[in-house]
Residue, then its C-alpha position, 0 to 999 in steps of 0.5 A: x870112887x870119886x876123885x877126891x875119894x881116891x886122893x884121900x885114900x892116896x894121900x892119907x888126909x882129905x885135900x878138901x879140909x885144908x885151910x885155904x883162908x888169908x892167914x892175916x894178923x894170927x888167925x884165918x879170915x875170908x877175902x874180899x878179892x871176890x870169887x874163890x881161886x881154884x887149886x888144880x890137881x896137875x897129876x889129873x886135871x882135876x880141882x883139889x880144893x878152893x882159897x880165898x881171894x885177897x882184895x886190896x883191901x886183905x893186903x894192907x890189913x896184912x901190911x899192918x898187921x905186920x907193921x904192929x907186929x914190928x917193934x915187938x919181933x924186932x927188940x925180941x931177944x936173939x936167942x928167943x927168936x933163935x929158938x922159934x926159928x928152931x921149933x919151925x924146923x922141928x915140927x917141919x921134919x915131924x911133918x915131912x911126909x904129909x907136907x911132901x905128899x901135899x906138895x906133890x899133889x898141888x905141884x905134881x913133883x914126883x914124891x922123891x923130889x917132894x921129899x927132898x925139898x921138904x928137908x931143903x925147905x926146913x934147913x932154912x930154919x935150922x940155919x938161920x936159928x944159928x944165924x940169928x944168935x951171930x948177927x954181930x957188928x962192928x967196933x973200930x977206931x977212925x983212921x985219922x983217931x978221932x973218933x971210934x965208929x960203931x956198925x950195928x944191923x938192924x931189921x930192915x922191916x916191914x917186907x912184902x915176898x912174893x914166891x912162885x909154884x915150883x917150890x912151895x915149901x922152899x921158896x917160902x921158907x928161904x925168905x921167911x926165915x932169914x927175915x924172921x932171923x934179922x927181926x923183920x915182919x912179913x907178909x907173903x904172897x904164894x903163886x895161886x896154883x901152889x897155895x895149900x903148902x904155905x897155908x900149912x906152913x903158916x899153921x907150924x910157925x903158929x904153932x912154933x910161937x912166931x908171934x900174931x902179925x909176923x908172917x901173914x899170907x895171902x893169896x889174890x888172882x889180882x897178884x900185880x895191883x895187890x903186890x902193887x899196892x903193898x910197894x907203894x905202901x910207905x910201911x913196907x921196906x923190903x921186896x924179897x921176890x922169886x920168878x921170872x925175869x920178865x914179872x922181876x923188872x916190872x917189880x922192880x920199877x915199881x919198887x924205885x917209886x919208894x925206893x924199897x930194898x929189892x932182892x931179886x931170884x929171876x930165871x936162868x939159861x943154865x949152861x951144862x959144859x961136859x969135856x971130852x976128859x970128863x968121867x962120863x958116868x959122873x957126868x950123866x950122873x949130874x946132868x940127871x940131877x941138874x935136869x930133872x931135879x923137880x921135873x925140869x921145873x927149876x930156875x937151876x935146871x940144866x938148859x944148854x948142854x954144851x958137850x965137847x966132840x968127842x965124849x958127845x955121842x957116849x954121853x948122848x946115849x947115855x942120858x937118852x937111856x937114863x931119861x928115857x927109864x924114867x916113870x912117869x906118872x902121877x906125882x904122888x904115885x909111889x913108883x913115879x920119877x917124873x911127874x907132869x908140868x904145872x899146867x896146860x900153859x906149861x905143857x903146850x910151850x914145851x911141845x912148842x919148843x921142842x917142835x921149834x928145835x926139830x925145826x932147825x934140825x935137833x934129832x929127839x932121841x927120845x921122848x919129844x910128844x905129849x902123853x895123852x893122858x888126863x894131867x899135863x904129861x911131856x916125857x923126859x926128852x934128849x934132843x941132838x944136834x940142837x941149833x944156836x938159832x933154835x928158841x930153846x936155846x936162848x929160852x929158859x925151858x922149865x920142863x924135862x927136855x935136855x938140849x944137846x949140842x957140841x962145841x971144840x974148844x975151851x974157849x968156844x965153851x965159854x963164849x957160848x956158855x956166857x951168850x945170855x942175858x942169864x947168869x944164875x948159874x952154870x955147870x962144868x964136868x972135867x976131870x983136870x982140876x985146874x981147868x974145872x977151876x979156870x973155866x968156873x972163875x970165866x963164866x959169868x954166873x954166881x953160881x957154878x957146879x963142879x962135877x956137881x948137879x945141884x949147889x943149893x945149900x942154906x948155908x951157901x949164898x944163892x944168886x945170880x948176876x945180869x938178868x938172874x937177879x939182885x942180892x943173895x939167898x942163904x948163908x950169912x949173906x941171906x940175913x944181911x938182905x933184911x938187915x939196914x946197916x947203922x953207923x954211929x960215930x962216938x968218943x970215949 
């Protein structure tokens, strides 16, 4: 049986028929960005299937496709837009298993976590249908009684997202729908080796009602001249962008030539602070979650362990043994708990680093090999002892190696939790509340888990401080990002 024989009978739909055209303006259409872009399979190594290329040219149609679209979506009715956003998420619950198997197969998550991201993914909808009904301004009187002062918010406009492979569903989903919310348009670019999911998602909002020319997207192997060319377009307003330090501050210099609106999700350096006080079991328990949400492969994930003396040998082992029972396989396969990275690139850099740290004297407790195997395999790995100068403690690791070192003091923890250019998020098990609290207000990230492995909520704001990013996801303050605030001074 062939390769996609197998995937179909696997999956329950044939990967070669989905659509993988420029979703410009309401309807699919070829790109002019020359040859087709290949979409590799991670679970095998195989092609799943071909997407059209963008050129330059496909964006600035989106870009005005999305600017005609504007005035329209923007004077919509609150409680219309409320109920499209509403539809989005339904037909995303009534479609959650082919969506999670579809992205298991381009992403290779293993199926559970799919699942899971499918439900974080379609909340989004959920939540800012509400949100868009309760966008409220201002009325108040000036202090000196002049005048009244009337705040109102309006759509900021045309914005241009640009959303990485990790989490196809979700990334996109946690942009589009505050947008849509606030009355902006939008033109969305998916990483081209996780592009099957959003051109799915684009047939449901279709179908949900979002008018022709509200969402377009795109998919182009010249990613930094496309989305280039859309910042220097006076039409757009709006930068929504998910990725990497790195790629963010170049956008962001590109953005300050026509000083567009920039919200900034960039990379992590997650410290996980385990105290000697800490229930263990409840401890392990979210360090799992923390690491190995998403194979490791998640701008959340744990990626400094930092355990206090005398808990460390028992938490150690403890994790050793739970990374250690994962399976690991193919990320569509029933029975797989961890699935393989996204690509060689991502396979050869985590062998690279855990080599690194070997080298400064980290003990591998378990795991620490590539599989040989078709796909792009590393096992869950637990490594000791691992060192301050070892590069994967200052790296952001993006796969499932967990770094283990020990620390004394309370004060020692901080310090080291805050050594990083990163501050996305930070996690701290103890079972004094008070000191939970009095860590979580010194440590210099916007988010922090107490005694919880995972804080991603649509109705919290997600963001980081420092190099982890500008602005906030979710929440009320998600809406607000795609909102310009207006203030009209009046007499009456």
């Amino acid at each position: 049986m062939s390769y996609h024989d197998t995937i179909s009978h696997e999956l329950g739909f044939d990967p070669q028929a989905l659509r993988g055209d420029l979703w410009i303006d309401g309807g699919w259409r070829k790109g002019r960005g020359g040859d087709p872009i290949p979409v590799i399979d991670p679970s095998t190594g195989n092609t799943i299937t071909q997407i059209e290329n963008a050129s330059i040219d496909d964006a600035m149609d989106a870009v005005a496709a999305a600017e005609a679209a504007l005035p329209g979506w923007a004077a919509t009715p609150p409680r219309v837009k409320s109920e499209i956003l509403r539809r989005c998420y339904e037909l995303m619950i009534q479609r959650k298993d082919m969506l999670a198997r579809l992205i298991s197969l381009e992403n290779g998550k293993a199926l559970p976590d799919a699942q899971g991201e499918v439900l974080y993914a379609a909340e989004f909808f959920r939540w800012f249908a509400e949100e868009a009904v309760r966008l409220n301004g201002e009325l108040y009187t000036a202090p000196s009684g002049a005048n009244r002062i009337i705040v109102t918010h309006r759509p900021i406009g045309v914005a241009v997202m640009v959303t990485p492979w990790n989490f196809p569903a979700a990334m996109a989903t946690r942009k589009i729908a505050p947008a849509l919310a606030a009355g902006c348009t939008c033109v969305l670019k998916p990483a081209t080796e996780t592009p099957l999911t959003a051109y799915a998602l684009a047939e449901i909002y279709a179908e949900a009602g979002v008018p022709a020319g509200v969402v377009n997207v795109l998919t182009t192997s010249r990613s930094g001249a496309t989305v280039s060319a859309m910042l220097h377009d006076p039409r757009v307003r709006k930068l929504s962008f998910t990725g990497s330090t790195e790629v963010g501050r170049r956008l962001l210099h590109e953005a300050a030539d026509t000083v567009i609106s920039c919200s900034m999700e960039l990379g992590g350096n997650a410290p996980f602070i385990v105290f000697d006080d800490a229930d263990l079991d409840l401890a392990i328990e979210g360090a799992m979650v923390a690491k190995m949400r998403n194979g490791g492969e998640a701008c959340t994930a744990a990626n400094r362990f930092l355990v206090q003396k005398g808990i460390a040998p028992a938490f150690a082992e403890g994790l050793a043994a739970r990374m250690k029972a994962m399976t690991l396989g193919a990320g569509y396969a029933g029975k797989t708990l961890c699935g393989p990275l996204i690509n060689r690139e991502a396979l050869d850099r985590i062998a690279g680093l855990v080599t690194d740290a070997e080298s400064h004297g980290a003990k591998t407790l378990t795991g620490g090999r590539p599989v040989d195997r078709p796909g792009f395999y590393f096992p869950p790995t637990v490594l000791t002892d691992v060192s301050p100068e070892a590069e994967i403690t200052s790296e952001e690791i993006f796969g499932p190696v967990a770094a283990l070192s020990t620390f004394e003091t309370e004060e020692e923890a901080i310090a080291r939790a805050n050594s990083t250019e990163y501050g996305l998020i930070s996690y701290v098990f103890t079972s004094d509340l008070v000191r939970g609290l009095r860590v979580s207000e010194r440590l210099d990230s916007g988010m922090v888990g107490l005694n919880r492995g995972v804080v991603s909520d649509p109705a919290a704001p997600f963001g980081g401080t420092k190099q982890s990013g500008l602005g906030r996801e979710g929440a009320h303050h998600g809406i607000l990002e795609f909102c310009e605030v207006q203030y009209i001074a009046a007499n009456w």
